[in-house]
ZALUM-938450 format. One record per atom (N, C-alpha, C): x, y, z; residue in three letters; residue number from 1. Coordinates in Angstrom, 2 decimals. Atoms other than C-alpha are relative to their C-alpha. Layout:
<nodes>
NODE       px       py       pz    r    k
NODE        X        Y        Z  ALA  NUM
...
</nodes>
This chain:
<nodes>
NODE       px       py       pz    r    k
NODE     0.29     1.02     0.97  UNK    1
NODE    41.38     0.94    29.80  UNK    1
NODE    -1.49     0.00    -0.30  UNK    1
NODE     1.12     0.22     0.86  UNK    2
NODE    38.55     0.57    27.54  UNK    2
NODE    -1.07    -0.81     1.40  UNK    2
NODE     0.89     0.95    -0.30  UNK    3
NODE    35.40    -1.41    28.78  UNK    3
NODE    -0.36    -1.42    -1.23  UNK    3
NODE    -0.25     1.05     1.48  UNK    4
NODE    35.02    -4.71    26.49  UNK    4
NODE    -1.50     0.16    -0.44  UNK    4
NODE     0.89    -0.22     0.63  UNK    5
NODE    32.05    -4.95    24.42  UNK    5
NODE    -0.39    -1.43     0.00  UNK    5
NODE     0.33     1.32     0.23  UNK    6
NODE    30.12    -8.03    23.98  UNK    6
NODE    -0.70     0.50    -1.75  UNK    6
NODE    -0.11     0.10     1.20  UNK    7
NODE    30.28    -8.61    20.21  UNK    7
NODE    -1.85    -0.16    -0.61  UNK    7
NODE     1.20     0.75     0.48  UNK    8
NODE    26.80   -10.68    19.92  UNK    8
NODE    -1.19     0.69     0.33  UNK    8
NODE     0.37    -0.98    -0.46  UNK    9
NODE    25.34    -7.74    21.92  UNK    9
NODE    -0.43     0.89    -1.02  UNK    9
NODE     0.49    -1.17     1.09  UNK   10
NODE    25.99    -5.31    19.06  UNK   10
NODE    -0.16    -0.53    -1.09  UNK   10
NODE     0.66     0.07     1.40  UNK   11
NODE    25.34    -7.00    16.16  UNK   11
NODE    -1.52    -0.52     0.43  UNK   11
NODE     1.64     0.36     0.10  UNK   12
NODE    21.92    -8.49    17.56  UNK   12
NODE    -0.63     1.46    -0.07  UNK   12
NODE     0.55    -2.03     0.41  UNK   13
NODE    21.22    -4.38    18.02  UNK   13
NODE    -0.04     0.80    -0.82  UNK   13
NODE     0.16    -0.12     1.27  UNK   14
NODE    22.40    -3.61    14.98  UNK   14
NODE    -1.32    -0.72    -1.27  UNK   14
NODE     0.76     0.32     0.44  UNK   15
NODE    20.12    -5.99    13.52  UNK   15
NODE    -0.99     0.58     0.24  UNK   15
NODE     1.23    -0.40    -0.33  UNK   16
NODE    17.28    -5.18    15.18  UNK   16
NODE    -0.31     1.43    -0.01  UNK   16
NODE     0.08    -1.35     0.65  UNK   17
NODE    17.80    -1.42    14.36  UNK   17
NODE    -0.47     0.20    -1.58  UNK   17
NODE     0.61    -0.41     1.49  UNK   18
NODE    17.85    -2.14    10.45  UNK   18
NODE    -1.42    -0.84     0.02  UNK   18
NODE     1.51     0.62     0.14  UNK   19
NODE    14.68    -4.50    10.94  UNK   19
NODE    -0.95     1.11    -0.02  UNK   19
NODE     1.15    -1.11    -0.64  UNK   20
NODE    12.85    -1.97    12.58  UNK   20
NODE    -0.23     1.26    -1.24  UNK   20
NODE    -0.11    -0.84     0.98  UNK   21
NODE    14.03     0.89    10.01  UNK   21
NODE    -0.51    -0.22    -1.12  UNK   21
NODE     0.93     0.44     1.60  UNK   22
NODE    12.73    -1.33     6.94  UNK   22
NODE    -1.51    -0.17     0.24  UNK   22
NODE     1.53    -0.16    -0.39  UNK   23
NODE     9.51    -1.99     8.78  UNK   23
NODE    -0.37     1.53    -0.32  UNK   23
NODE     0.65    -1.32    -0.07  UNK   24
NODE     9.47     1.88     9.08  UNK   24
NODE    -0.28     0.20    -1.60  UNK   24
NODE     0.44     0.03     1.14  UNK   25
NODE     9.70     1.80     5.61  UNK   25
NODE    -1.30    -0.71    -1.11  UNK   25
NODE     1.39     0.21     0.62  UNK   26
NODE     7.28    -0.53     4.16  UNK   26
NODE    -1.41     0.44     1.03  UNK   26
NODE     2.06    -0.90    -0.16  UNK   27
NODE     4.52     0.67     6.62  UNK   27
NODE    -0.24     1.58    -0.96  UNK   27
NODE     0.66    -1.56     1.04  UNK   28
NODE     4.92     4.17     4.95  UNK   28
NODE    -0.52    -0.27    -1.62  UNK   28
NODE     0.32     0.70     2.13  UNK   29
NODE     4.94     2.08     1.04  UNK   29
NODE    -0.89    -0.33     0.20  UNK   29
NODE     1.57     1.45     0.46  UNK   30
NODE     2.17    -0.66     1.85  UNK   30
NODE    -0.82     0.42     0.74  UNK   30
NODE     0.85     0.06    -1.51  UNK   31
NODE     0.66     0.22     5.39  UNK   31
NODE    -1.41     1.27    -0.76  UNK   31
NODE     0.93    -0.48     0.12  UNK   32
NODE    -2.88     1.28     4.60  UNK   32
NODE    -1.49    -0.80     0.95  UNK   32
NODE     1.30     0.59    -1.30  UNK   33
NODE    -6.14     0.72     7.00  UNK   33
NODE    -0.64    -0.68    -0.57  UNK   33
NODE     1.18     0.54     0.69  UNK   34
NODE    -8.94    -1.25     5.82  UNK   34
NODE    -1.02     1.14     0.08  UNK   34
NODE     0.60    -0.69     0.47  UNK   35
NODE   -10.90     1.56     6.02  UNK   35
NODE     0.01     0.58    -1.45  UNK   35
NODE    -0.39    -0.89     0.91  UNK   36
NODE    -9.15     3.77     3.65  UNK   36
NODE     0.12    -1.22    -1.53  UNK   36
NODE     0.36     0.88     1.54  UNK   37
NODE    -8.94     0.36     0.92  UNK   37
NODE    -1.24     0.15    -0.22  UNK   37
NODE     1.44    -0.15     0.28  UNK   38
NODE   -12.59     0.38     1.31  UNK   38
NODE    -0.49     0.95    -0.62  UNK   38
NODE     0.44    -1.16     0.80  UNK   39
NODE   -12.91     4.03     0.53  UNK   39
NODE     0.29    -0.20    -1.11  UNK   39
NODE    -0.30    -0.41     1.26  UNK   40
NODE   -10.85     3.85    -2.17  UNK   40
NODE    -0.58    -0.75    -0.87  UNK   40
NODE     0.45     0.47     1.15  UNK   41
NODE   -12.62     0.93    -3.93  UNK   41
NODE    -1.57     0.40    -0.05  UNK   41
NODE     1.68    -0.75    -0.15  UNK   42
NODE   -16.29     2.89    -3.02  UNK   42
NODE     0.12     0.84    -0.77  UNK   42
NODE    -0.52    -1.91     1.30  UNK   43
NODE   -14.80     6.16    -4.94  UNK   43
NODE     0.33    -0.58    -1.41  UNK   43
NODE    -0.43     0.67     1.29  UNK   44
NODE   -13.43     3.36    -7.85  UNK   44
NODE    -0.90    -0.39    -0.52  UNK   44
NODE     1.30     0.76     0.31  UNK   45
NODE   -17.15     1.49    -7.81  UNK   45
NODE    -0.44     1.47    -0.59  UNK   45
NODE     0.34    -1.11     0.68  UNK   46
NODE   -18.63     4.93    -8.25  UNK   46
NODE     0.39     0.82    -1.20  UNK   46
NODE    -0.32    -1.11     1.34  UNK   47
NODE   -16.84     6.61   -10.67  UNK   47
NODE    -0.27    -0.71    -1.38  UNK   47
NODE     0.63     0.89     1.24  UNK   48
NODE   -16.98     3.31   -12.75  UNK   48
NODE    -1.47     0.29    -0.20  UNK   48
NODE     1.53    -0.16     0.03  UNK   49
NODE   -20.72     3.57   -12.29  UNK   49
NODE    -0.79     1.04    -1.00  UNK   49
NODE     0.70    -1.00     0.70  UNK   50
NODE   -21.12     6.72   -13.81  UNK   50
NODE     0.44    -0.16    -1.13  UNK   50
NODE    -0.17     0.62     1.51  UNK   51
NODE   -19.01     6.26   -16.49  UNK   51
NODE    -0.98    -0.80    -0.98  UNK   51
NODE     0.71     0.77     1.28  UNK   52
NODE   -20.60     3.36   -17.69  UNK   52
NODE    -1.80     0.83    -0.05  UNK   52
NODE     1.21    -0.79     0.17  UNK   53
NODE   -24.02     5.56   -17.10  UNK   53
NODE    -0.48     0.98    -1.23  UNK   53
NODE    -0.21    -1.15     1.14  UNK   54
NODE   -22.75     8.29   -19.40  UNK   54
NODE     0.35    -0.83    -1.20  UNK   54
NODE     0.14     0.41     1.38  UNK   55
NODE   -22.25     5.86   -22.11  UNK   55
NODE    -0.78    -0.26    -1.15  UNK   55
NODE     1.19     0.24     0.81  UNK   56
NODE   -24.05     5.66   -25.21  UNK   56
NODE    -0.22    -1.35    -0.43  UNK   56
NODE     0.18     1.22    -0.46  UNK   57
NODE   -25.52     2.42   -25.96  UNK   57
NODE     0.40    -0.02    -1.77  UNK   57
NODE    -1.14     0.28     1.23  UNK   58
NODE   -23.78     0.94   -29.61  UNK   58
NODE    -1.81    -1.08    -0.40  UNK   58
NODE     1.00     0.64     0.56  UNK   59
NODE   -27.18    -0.07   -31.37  UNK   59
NODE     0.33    -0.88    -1.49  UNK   59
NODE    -1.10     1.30     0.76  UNK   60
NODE   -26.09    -3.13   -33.84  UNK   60
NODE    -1.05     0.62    -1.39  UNK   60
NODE     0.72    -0.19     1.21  UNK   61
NODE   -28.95    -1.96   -36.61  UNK   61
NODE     0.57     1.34    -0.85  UNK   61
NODE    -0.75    -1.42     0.54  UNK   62
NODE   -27.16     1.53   -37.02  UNK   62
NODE     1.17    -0.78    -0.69  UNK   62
NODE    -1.30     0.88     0.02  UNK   63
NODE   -23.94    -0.93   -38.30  UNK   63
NODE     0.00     0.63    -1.82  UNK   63
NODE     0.37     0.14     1.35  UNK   64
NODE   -25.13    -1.05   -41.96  UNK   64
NODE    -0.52    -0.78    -1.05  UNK   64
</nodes>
């Protein structure tokens, strides 16, 4: 004969399997360091920077 199972056993395990599995998921979507935000808005500051550097300036007397 079988062994019985305690019911409340496997679904709390079940649960706590898909928890875990969606965690695994949004850390790979959202999970980013505070470092790496930092870089990325240092590389976003900069590039804006130059941009607006390389722009020409819109002199209002040239108009007509």
């Amino acid at each position: 004969m079988a062994e019985p199972i305690n019911l409340n056993k496997f679904r709390k395990a079940k649960a706590k399997a898909e928890k875990d599995q969606r965690a695994k998921e949004n850390r790979a979507k959202f999970g980013r360091t505070k470092a790496e935000k930092s870089l990325d808005k240092t590389r976003a500051d900069k590039a804006r920077d130059q941009a607006d550097g390389h722009r020409l300036q819109d002199d209002p007397e040239d108009r007509g």
